[in-house]
C-alpha positions in Angstrom: 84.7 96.0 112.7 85.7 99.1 110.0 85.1 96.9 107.2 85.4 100.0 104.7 88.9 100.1 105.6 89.9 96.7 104.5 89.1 96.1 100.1 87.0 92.6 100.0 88.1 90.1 97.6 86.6 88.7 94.4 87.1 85.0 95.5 88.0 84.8 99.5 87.9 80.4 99.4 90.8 81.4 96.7 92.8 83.9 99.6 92.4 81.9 103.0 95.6 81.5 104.3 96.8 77.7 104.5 96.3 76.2 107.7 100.0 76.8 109.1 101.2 78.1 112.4 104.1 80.5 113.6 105.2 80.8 117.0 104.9 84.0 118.7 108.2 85.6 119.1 109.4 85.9 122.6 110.5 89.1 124.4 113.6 88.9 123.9 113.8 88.1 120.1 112.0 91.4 119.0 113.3 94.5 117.4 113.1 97.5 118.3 112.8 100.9 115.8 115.1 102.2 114.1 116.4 105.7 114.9 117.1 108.1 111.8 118.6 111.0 110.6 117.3 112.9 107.6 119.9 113.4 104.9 120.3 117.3 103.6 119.2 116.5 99.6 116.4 115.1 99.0 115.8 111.7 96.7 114.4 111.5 93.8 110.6 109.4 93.6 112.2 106.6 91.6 115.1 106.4 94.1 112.7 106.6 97.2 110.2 104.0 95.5 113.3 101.8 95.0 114.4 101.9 98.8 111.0 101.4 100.5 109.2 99.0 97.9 110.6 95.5 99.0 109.3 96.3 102.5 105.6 97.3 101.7 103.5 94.1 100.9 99.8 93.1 100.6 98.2 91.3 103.3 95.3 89.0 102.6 92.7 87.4 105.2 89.8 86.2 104.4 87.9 89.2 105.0 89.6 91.2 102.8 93.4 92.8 101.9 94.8 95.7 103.2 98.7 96.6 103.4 101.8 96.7 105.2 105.4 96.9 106.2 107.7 94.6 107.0 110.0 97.0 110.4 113.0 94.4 110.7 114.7 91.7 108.9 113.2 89.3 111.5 109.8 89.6 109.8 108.0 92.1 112.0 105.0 93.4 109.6 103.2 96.7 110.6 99.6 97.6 109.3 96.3 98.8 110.8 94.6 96.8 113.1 91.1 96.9 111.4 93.0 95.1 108.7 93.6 91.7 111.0 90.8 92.4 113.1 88.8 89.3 112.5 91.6 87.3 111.8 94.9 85.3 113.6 96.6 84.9 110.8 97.2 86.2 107.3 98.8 85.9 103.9 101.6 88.6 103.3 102.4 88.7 99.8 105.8 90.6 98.6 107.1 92.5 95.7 108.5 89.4 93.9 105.3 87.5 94.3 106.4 85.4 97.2 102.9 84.5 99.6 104.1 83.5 103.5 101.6 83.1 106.3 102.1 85.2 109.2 100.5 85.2 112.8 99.3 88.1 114.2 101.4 89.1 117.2 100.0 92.1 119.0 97.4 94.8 118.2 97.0 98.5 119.6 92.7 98.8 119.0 92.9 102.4 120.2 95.7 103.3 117.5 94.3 101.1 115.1 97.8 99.1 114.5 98.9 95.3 114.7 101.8 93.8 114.4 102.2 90.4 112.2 105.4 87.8 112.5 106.6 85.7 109.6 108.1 82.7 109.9 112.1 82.9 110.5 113.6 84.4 107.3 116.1 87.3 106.5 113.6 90.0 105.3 114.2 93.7 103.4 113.2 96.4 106.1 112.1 99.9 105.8 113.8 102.7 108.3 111.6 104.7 110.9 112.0 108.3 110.7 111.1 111.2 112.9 107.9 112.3 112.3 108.5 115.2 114.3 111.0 117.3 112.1 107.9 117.0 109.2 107.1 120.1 107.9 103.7 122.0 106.1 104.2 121.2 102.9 106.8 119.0 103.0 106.5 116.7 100.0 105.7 112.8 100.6 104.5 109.4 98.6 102.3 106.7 100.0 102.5 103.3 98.8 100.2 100.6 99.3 97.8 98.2 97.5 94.5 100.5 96.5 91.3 98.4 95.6 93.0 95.2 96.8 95.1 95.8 93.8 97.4 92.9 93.3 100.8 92.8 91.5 103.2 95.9 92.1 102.6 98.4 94.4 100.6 101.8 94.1 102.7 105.2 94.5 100.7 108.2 94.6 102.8 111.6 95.7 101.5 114.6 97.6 102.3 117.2 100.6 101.8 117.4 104.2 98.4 119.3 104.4 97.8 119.3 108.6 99.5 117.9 111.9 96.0 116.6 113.5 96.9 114.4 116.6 98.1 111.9 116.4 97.5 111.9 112.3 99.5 113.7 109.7 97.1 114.3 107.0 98.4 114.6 103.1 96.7 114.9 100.0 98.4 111.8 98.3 95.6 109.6 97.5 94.4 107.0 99.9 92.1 105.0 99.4 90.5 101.3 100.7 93.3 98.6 100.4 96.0 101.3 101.4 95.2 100.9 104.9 98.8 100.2 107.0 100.5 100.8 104.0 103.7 103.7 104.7 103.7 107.4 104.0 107.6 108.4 103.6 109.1 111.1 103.0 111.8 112.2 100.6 114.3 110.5 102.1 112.7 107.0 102.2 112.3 106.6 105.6 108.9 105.8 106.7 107.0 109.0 109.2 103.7 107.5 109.2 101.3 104.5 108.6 98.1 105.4 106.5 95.2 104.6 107.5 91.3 105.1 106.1 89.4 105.2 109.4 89.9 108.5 110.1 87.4 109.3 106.8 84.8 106.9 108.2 83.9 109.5 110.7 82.9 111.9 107.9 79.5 112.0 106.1 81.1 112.7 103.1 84.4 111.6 101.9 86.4 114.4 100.6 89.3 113.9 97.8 92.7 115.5 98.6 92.4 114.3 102.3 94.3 111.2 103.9 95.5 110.3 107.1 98.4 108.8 108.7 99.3 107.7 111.9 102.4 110.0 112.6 105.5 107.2 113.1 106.3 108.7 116.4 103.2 107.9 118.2 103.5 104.2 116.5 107.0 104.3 118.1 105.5 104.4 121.3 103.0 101.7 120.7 105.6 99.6 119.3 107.6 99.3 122.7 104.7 97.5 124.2 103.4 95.8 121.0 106.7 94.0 121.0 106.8 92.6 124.0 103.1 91.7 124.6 101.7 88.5 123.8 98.7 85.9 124.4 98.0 84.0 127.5 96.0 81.2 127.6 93.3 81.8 130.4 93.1 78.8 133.4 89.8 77.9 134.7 89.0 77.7 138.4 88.6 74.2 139.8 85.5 74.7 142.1 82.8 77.4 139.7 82.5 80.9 141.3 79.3 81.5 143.2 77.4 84.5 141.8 73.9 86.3 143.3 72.2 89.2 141.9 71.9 92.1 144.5 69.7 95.5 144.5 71.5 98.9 143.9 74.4 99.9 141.1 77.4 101.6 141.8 77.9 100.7 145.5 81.3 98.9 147.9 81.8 96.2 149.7 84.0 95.6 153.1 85.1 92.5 155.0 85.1 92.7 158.8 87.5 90.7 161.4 84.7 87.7 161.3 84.1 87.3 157.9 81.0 89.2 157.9 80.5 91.0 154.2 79.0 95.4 154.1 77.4 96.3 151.5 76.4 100.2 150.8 74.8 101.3 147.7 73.0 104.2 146.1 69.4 103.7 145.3 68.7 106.1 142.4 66.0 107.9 142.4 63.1 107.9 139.5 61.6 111.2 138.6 60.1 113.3 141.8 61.5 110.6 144.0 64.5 111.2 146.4 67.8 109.1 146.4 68.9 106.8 149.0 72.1 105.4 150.8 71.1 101.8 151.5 73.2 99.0 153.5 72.8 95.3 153.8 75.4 92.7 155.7 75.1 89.1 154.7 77.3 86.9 157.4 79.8 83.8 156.3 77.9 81.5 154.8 74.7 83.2 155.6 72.2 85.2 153.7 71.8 89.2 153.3 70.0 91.2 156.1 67.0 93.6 154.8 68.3 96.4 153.3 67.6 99.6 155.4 68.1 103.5 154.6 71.1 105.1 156.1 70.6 108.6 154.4 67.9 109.9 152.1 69.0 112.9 149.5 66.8 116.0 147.8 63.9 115.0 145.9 64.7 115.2 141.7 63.1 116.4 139.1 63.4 116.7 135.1 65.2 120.0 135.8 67.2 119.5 139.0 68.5 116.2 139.0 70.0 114.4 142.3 72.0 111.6 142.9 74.3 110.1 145.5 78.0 108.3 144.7 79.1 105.9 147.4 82.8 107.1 147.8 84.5 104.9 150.6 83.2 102.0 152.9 85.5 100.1 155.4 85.6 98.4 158.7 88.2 99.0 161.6 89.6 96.8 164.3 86.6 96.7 166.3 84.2 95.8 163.1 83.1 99.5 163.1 81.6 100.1 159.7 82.5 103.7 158.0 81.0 104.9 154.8 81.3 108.1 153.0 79.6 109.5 150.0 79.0 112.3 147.5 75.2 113.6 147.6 74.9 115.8 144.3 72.3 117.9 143.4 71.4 121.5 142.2 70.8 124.5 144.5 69.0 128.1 143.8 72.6 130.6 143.7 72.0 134.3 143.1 74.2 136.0 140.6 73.1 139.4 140.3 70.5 141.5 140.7 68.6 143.4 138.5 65.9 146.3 139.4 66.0 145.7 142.9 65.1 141.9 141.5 68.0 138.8 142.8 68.3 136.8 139.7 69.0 133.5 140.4 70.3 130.1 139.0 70.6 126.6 139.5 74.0 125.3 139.8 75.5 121.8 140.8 76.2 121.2 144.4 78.5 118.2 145.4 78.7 117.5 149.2 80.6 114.9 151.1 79.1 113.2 154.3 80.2 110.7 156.7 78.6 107.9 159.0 79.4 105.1 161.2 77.9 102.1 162.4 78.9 99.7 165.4 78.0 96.0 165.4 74.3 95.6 167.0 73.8 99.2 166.8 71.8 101.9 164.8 73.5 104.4 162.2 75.2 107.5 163.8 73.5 110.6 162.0 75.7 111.5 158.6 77.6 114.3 159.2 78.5 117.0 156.7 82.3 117.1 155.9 82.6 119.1 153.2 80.7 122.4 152.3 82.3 123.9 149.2 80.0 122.1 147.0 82.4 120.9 144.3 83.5 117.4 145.4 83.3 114.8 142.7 85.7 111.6 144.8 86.6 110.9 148.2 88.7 108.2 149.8 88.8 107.0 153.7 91.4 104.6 155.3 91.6 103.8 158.8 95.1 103.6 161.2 96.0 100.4 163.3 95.1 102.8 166.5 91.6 103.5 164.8 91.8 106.8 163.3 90.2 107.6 160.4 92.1 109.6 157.2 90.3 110.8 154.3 90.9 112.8 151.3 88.8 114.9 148.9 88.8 116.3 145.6 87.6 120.2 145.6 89.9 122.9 145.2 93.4 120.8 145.4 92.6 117.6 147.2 91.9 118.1 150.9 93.1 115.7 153.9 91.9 115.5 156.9 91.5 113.2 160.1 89.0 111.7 162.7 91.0 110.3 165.8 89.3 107.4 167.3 86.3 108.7 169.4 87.3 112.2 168.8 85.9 114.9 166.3 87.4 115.9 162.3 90.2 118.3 162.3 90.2 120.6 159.9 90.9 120.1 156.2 94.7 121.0 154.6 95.9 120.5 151.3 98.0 118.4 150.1 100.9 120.2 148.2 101.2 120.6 144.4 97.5 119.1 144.4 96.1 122.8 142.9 95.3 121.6 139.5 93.3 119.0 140.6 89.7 120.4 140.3 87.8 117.4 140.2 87.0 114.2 138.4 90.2 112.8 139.7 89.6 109.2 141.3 91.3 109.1 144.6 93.3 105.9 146.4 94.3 105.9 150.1 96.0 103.3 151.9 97.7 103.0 155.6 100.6 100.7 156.6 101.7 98.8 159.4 103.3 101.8 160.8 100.4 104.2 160.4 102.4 106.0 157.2 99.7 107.2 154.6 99.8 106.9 150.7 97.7 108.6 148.0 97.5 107.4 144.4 95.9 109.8 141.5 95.5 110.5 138.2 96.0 114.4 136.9 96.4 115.1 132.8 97.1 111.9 132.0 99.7 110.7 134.7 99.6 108.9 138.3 100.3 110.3 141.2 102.2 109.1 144.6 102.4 111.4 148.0 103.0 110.2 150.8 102.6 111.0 154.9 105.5 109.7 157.1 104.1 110.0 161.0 103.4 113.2 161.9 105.2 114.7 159.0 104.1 116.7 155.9 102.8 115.6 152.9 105.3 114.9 150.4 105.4 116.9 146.9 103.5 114.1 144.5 105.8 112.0 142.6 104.9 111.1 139.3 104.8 106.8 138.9 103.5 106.0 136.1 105.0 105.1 132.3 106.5 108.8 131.1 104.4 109.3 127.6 101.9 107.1 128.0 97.8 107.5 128.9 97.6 106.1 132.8 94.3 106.3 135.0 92.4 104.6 137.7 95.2 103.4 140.4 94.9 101.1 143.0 97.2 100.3 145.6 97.7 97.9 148.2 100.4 96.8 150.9 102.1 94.2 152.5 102.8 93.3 155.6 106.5 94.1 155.2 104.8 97.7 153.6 105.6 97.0 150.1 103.7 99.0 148.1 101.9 97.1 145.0 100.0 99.4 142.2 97.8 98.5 139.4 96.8 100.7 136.9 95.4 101.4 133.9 97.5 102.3 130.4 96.3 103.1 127.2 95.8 101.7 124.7 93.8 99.4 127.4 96.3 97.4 129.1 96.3 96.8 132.8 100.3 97.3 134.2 101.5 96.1 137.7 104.6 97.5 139.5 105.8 97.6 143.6 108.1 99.3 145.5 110.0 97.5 148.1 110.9 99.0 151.3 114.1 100.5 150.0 112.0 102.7 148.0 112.9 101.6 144.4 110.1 100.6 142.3 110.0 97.4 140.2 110.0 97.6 136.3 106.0 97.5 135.0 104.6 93.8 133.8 101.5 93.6 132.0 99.0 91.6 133.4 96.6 92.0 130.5 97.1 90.2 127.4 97.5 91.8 123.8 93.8 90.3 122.2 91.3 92.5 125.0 91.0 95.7 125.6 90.6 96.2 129.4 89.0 98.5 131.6 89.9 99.1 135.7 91.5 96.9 137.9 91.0 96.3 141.0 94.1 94.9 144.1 93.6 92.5 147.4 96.0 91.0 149.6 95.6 87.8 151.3 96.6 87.0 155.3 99.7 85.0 153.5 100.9 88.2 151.3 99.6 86.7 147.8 98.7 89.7 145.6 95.7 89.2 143.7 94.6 91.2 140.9 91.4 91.6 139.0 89.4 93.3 135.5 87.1 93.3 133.2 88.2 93.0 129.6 86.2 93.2 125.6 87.2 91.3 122.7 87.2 94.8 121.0 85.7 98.4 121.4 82.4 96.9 119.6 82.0 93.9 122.2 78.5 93.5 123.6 79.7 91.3 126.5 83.1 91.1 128.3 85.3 88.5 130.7 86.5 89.2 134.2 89.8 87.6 135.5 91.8 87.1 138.5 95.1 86.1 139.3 97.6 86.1 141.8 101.0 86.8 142.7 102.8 84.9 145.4 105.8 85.0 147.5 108.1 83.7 145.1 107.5 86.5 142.9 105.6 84.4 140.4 101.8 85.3 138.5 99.5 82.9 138.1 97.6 82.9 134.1 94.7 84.8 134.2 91.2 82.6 135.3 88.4 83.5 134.2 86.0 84.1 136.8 82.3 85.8 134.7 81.4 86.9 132.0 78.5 90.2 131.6 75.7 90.0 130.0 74.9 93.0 128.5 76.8 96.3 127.0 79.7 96.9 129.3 80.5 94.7 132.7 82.7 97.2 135.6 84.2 96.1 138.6 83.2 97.9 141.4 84.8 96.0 144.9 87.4 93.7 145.3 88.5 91.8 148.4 90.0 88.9 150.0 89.7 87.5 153.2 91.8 85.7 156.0 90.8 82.3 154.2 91.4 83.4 150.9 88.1 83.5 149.5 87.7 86.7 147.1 85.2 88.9 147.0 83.9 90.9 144.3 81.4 93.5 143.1 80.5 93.7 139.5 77.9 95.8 137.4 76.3 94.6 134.0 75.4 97.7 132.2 72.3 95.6 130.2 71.7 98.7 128.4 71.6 102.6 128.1 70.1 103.4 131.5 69.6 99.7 133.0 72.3 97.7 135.3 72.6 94.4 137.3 74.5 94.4 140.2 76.3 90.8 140.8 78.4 89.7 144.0 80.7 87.1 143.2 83.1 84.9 145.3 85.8 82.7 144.0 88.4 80.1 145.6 91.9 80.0 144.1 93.3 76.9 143.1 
């Protein structure tokens, strides 16, 4: 919690809120902002103190005050998250003296904004304005309720001093108390929220310095805080089963009969060498001894070496495939210098491939790449048994393995040139052998697809223009559907499909507004159900945090969210997700305990 943002009060028992709800405001019942044009004269202070005033009010919880603005005549209240972050509810206090409880609707923790309702009511509203046509210099008042201040509010008057993304920073006085209050400018209309946790970051607060979030990136936020809302989470009927199980960071695949592959990297300690390990537990049955499928460089203080595990997955035939990343550093010469090569150690990043047959030994890993720079890979296997796989290096590479025969050689995939690494890749085949690749690249996701034997298709971009996407997943149907998940800042996880007349659905959220959440992870069951599944924390400051599931069915319908576990130590991460032809799911999750120290957990769950 930013408790220096929010001003403490003398007597909190006198300040609680009374014990009083509010429904939440359904979808369709919220605003929206309010588009503005900036006059050609300029008001006067009085006049723009007299316009904005009866929307700016004091918001009290029982862990301090803080203020706000009321957006719309519904009773929409905007302020800084850190404000409500404790709290459900608060007491908004207006100009005239009137004190209503309001319900916190929705909350942005990466922007640092929430959004209260107050009961129905016909409410004074301030006006949005363009935070973009602000100029240097450009003069501007902030009003707010300093100190926790009670009574009428506090003006202070200043300039635009610096555009710092996504703040406007002025030298009007801010202070503890004026948190969520607005800055306008000299036309009333509201460009930005202030906010004190910017200055936290310093080691010395500085006067003549304030921030504001600029009202154009709150515009953005206020599109989804609008529309979010709470869920109440179900609980499964019959408790998931959970084991603990050696390794960190590796995947898991189902074959035809049930039979669960797990491969993982074994890290290696100081002057010890890193391993690619595998173990198969069968239905019902316990895990086989794990044995070493490839061993990497030894590693030292100075030349550190690891291994990723990238892709595993099982064919027709209950052939297990498995790619990884081995990563090390290698002696490069640069130059020489009086008849002497100088030489360097620089990171190496190779990509190898292996296969293993039911009842039979490991075939020996074979090198696939050898330009030393790939960071992810991907592999996805045909109904005829070939193998496709992609790679990050210079662009992002495909190539393919027919069944029995040998790799072809690499191509790139068009328009993929600015994609120079740390880039996680998602491949998936249809029924019909067509190919799809999912990516993220500055801040967007990615679609390209391979038709038969014809090109790859210029990527098209499918994610939510303006906003912070990452981490895709995809799966698909048997009617070849396409169904993405994906992750949206400010931590949301968003849902959308494509049907086979190529026109994707409108996003849903699957996350509620109260967690912030990290990946997500797709499965399809035998009867078409969709499932879906994260991790999610309280807040940024969480030690622990939930995982969920839920599913989508024919009818189009979600299920709540269930909760399936709950981690243990800093940060919980799913790693593998799967369902199989009885509908069990299937999951891989690591507990990061602490700096340096995970727990690997396999989990299965029954739906309802």
């Amino acid at each position: 919690m930013i408790s220096s943002c929010v001003q403490r009060p003398e007597d909190s028992s006198a300040l609680n809120p009374a014990e009083e709800t509010t429904p939440i405001p359904t979808p369709s019942s919220l605003p929206t902002s309010v588009p503005s044009s900036k006059p050609s004269k300029p008001l006067s202070i009085a006049d723009v103190v007299a316009k904005v005033s009866p929307a700016v009010v004091q918001i009290i919880t029982d862990e301090g005050s803080g203020s706000g603005i009321v957006i719309d005549t519904a009773g929409h209240v905007l302020t800084n998250n850190h404000v409500v972050e404790k709290s459900s509810s608060a007491t908004i206090v207006f100009k005239d003296g009137r004190k209503i409880v309001a319900k916190t609707a929705s909350r942005d923790w990466f922007l640092d904004l929430a959004v209260l309702k107050i009961p129905d009511g016909n409410f004074i509203a301030a006006t949005l304005g363009d935070s973009d046509q602000a100029q240097l210099g450009e003069e501007v008042v902030a009003l707010g309720f300093p100190s926790g201040l009670g009574g009428s509010v506090t003006i202070t008057r200043g300039i635009i001093s610096a555009f710092r993304n996504p703040y406007l920073q002025t030298d009007a006085a801010v202070n503890p108390g004026s948190s969520g209050g607005p800055l306008v400018n000299m036309q009333g209309e509201v460009i930005g929220i202030i906010t004190y946790k910017p200055l936290l970051a310093q080691k010395e607060l500085a006067e003549g310095i304030g921030f504001a979030i600029a009202i154009n990136e709150v515009k953005q936020s206020l599109s989804d805080l609008m529309t979010l809302s709470s869920q109440e989470l179900g609980r499964l009927t019959t408790p998931p089963s959970t084991e603990e199980i050696p390794g960190i960071y590796g995947l898991l695949s189902i074959d035809s009969l049930g039979n669960i592959h797990y491969v993982w990297s074994e890290p290696a300690e100081i002057g010890g060498e890193p391993k690619v390990m595998y173990s198969m537990k069968q239905a019902h049955g316990t895990w086989t001894t794990p044995e070493v499928i490839f061993v990497g460089t030894k590693s030292t203080m100075t030349e550190p070496s690891y291994i990723s595990i990238e892709g595993v997955v099982t064919d027709h035939d209950d052939v297990v495939h498995v790619i990884w990343v081995r990563s090390d550093k290698v002696a490069k010469p640069v130059s020489e210098v009086l008849g002497h090569q100088i030489s360097t150690m620089v990171p190496r990043e190779d990509l190898f491939y292996t296969n293993k047959a039911l009842a039979k030994g490991w075939a020996e890993p074979k090198l696939i790449s050898n330009g030393g720079s790939v960071t992810f890979a991907d592999l996805a296997i045909d109904n005829i048994g070939t193998l496709h796989l992609v790679y990050d290096e210079v662009g992002i590479s495909y190539l393919f393995r027919p069944k029995q025969g040998e790799w072809s050689e690499p191509v790139t995939i068009p328009n993929t040139d600015k994609v120079l690494g740390n880039t996680v890749l998602n491949l998936k085949c249809d029924n019909n052998d067509n190919l799809y690749l999912t990516y993220y690249l500055e801040n967007n996701i990615y679609l390209s697809e391979k038709v038969g034997n014809s090109p790859w298709t210029l990527p098209e971009s499918i994610s939510n223009p303006g906003k912070q996407s990452a981490f895709p997943d995809i799966v698909i149907d048997y009617n070849n559907a396409l169904h993405l998940i994906l992750w949206e800042r400010p931590g949301r996880i968003v849902y959308r499909s494509r049907g086979t007349n190529g026109a994707w659905s409108r996003q849903e959220y699957l996350s509620d507004i109260d967690h912030i959440c990290s990946t997500g992870e797709l499965g399809i069951g035998t009867d078409g159900t969709v499932y879906a599944a994260w991790t999610q924390q309280q807040n940024v400051e969480d030690k622990g945090a939930s995982l969920l599931v839920r599913w989508k069915t024919r009818d189009g319908s979600w299920s709540p969210p269930y909760f399936v576990d709950v981690g243990h130590g800093r940060f919980l991460s799913l790693k593998s997700f799967a369902v199989d032809r009885n509908g069990q799911i299937h999951m891989l999750v690591v507990d990061e305990m602490k700096p340096g120290e995970h727990v690997s957990r396999y989990i299965t769950c029954e739906t309802p």
